[in-house]
N, C-alpha and C positions, 0 to 999 in steps of 0.2 A: 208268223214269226217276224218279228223286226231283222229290218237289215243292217247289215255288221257296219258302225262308220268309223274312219280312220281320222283324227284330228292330229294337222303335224306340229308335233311337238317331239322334237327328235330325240331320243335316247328316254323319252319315259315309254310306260307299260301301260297303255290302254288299249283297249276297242272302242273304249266310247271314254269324254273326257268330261266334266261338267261344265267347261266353258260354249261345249258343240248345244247344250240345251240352253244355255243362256243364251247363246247366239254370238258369242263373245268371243274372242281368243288370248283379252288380255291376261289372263291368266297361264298362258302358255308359254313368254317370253319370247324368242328369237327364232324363229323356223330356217334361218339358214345355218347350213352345217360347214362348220368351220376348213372340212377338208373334205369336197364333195363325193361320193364313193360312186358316182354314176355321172359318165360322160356317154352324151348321145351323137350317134354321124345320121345318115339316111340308112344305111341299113341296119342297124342294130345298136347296144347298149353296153357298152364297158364298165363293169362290174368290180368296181374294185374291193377286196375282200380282206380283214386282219386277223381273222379269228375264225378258225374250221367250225362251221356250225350248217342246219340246216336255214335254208333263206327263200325270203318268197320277194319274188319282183312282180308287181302289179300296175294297173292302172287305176286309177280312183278319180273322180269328178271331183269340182270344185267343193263340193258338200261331203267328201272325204270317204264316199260311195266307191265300193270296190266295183269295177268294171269288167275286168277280164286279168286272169294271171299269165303273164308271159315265160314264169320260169318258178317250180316249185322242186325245190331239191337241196342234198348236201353239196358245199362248196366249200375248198381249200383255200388254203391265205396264198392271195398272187389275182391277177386280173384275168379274170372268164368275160368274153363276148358271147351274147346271147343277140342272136338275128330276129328281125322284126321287117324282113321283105315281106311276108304275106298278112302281116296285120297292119288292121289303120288304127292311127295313133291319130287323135284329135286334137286338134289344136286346144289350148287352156282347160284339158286334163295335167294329171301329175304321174310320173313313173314316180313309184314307192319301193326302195327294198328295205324289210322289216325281217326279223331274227324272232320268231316267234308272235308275240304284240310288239315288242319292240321296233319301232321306225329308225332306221338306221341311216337313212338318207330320202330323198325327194329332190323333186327336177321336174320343172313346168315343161311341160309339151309345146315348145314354139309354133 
């Protein structure tokens, strides 16, 4: 079974994108989001939310490889912290929060 990859391209609906087998992302336009939904401290991850729905926050490598999911659940519109003392977050991964395929935001891992 191939594994699932996440190309950022914020607000469309993929798993996989044609530009991820070209090697390419020009096809994907701008990967920063204009009003970031995720602010990171050292212990955890502020989740900013507009729209009641269920949401996954992950970790993905640079090859847009899911890593480990930090938080899979329904969330309300309003800001949920979610803690991250007991996991390691690597440097030049991405936290991802996505609304089904949808990517909803992304933030590099200092």
């Amino acid at each position: 079974m191939e594994s699932l990859k996440y190309i950022f391209c914020l607000g469309e609906t993929h798993s996989r994108h044609p530009a991820l087998d070209a090697g390419s992302t020009e096809n994907c336009g701008t990967v920063n989001s204009p009003s970031n939904k995720l602010l990171m401290d050292s212990e955890g991850v502020t989740v900013r939310i507009d729209t009641d729905a269920v949401y996954v926050l992950e970790v993905v490598n640079a090859a847009g490889i899911p890593l480990q999911t930090l938080f899979s659940g329904h969330l309300t519109v309003g800001e949920h912290y979610i803690g991250t003392r007991n996991v390691t977050l690597d440097r030049g991964n991405y936290l991802v929060l996505r609304r089904g395929n949808t990517i909803i935001s992304r933030l590099l891992i200092p």
